[in-house]
Residue, then its C-alpha position, 0 to 999 in steps of 0.5 A: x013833537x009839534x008842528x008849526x006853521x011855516x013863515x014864509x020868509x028867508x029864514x030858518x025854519x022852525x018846523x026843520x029845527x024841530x023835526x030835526x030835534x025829534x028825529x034826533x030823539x027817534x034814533x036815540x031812543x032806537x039805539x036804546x031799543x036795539x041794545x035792550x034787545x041785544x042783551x035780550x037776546x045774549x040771555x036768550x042764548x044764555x038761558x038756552x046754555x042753562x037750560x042744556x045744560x040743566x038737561x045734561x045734569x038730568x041725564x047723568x042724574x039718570x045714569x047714576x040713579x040707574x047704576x045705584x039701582x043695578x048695584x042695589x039689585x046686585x047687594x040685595x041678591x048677594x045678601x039673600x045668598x048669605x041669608x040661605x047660607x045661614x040658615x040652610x045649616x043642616x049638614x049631611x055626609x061625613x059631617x052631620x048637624x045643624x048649629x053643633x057639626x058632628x063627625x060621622x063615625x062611617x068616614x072612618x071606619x067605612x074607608x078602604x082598609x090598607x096596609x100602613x107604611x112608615x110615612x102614612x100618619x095617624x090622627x091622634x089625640x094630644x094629651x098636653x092640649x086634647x086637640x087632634x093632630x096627626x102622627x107618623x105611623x112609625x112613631x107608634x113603636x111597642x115603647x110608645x103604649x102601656x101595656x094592657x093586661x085586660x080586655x079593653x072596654x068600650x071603645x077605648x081599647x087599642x090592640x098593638x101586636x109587637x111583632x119583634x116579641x111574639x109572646x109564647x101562648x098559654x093553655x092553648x096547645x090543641x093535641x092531634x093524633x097521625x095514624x099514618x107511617x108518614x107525616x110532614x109537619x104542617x103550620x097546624x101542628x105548631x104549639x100543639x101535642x102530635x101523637x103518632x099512633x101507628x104500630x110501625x115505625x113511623x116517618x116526620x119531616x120538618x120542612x125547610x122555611x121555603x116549604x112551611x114558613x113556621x114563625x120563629x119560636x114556634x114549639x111542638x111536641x111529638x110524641x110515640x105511642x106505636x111500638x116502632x117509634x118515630x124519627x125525624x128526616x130534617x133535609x136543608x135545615x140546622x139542628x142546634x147541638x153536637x149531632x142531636x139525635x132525632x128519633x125515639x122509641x115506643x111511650x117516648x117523644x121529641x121536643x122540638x123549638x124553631x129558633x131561626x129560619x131553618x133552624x131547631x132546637x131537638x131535645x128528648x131523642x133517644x135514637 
């Protein structure tokens, strides 16, 4: 920009052509200026954005860690219960042991003993395989053992008692002696020798079923020593036979069976 001095004269001045020049320049170089600094000021309200939204992603960064943390403390609590439960593997109760469990012999024989039925079951050991599996007590019928002939050893044995087939007892007949003229059968006197001893005539009633449950097969023998014999009353029962006679006399006896409820076979009678 320059100054010159004025002419003086009509014509234009050079000075205005000039300063019209400069100020042209001025506004040009001002239009620049303010659009430097609108786009100045676009990224200033860019960079803010950014910077915004570089702190939202802090935040949610921080959430996230914050989560993982929670979860971390959540994995770490439940590993230390699976740890405790690996290594706390000592057993008590019915099952005892640490790495091998063993089956405690009280849970069974320190139960409550019942009265099996039908549908109860039993555990059993299958010999196609040798695992354990269970058994309906109805299934253990007499045909389903092999019978045992000698004592059972260890604990190996089992005593099945058929009651279908009582079998008759050996070498176990107790002998007892009545003094008195009356005696009514008792189930004491069943296989057993009675010697009735009394001098007089001596009395024996064989009761009914309802009175004396004798079990079917039952045997006895009585026997007369005193002079008067005996005789039997048999009131509400069955003699198998063709009216068998009931009494006998001195040094005789009378053999007697039951063979139904309240029936009996009566041999050796003489009167």
């Amino acid at each position: 920009m320059s100054w010159l001095p004025s002419t003086g004269g009509g014509g234009a001045d050079p000075q205005t052509a000039v300063n019209t020049a400069d100020i042209a320049t001025i506004e040009s170089e001002q239009t620049t200026q303010n659009s430097s600094i609108a786009t100045n000021a676009s990224g200033v309200s860019t960079n803010a954005t950014t910077v915004f939204n570089l702190g939202t992603d802090v935040a949610g960064h921080h959430s996230r860690l914050a989560t993982i943390d929670s979860d971390q403390v959540a994995q770490d609590s439940a590993i230390a219960a699976n740890t405790a439960k690996v290594t706390n593997a000592t057993h008590t109760g019915d099952v005892t042991g640490t790495t091998v469990l063993t089956l405690d012999a009280t849970a069974i024989t320190g139960q409550t003993l019942v009265t099996a039925d039908a549908l109860d079951h039993v555990v059993i050991a299958d010999a196609s395989d040798g695992a354990l599996k269970k058994a309906l007590v109805s299934d253990l019928g007499a045909d389903n053992f092999v019978q045992q002939t000698g004592a059972p050893t260890g604990d190996s044995g089992l005593l099945w008692y058929d009651t279908d087939a009582v079998p008759t007892p050996q070498n176990v007949e107790p002998t007892t002696t009545e003094i008195g003229t009356t005696h009514t059968l008792a189930l004491a006197n069943g296989w057993s020798t009675v010697i009735y001893s009394n001098a007089a005539a001596v009395t024996v009633t064989v009761p009914t079923n309802a009175t004396v449950a004798f079990p079917v097969e039952t045997t006895m023998l009585l026997v007369a020593a005193g002079a008067g014999g005996i005789s039997l009353t048999t009131a509400g029962l069955t003699l198998i036979g063709s009216s068998p006679l009931v009494g006998c006399a001195q040094n005789e006896g009378l053999w007697l069976r039951k063979v139904d409820t309240d029936s009996w076979v009566v041999l050796g009678g003489t009167v």
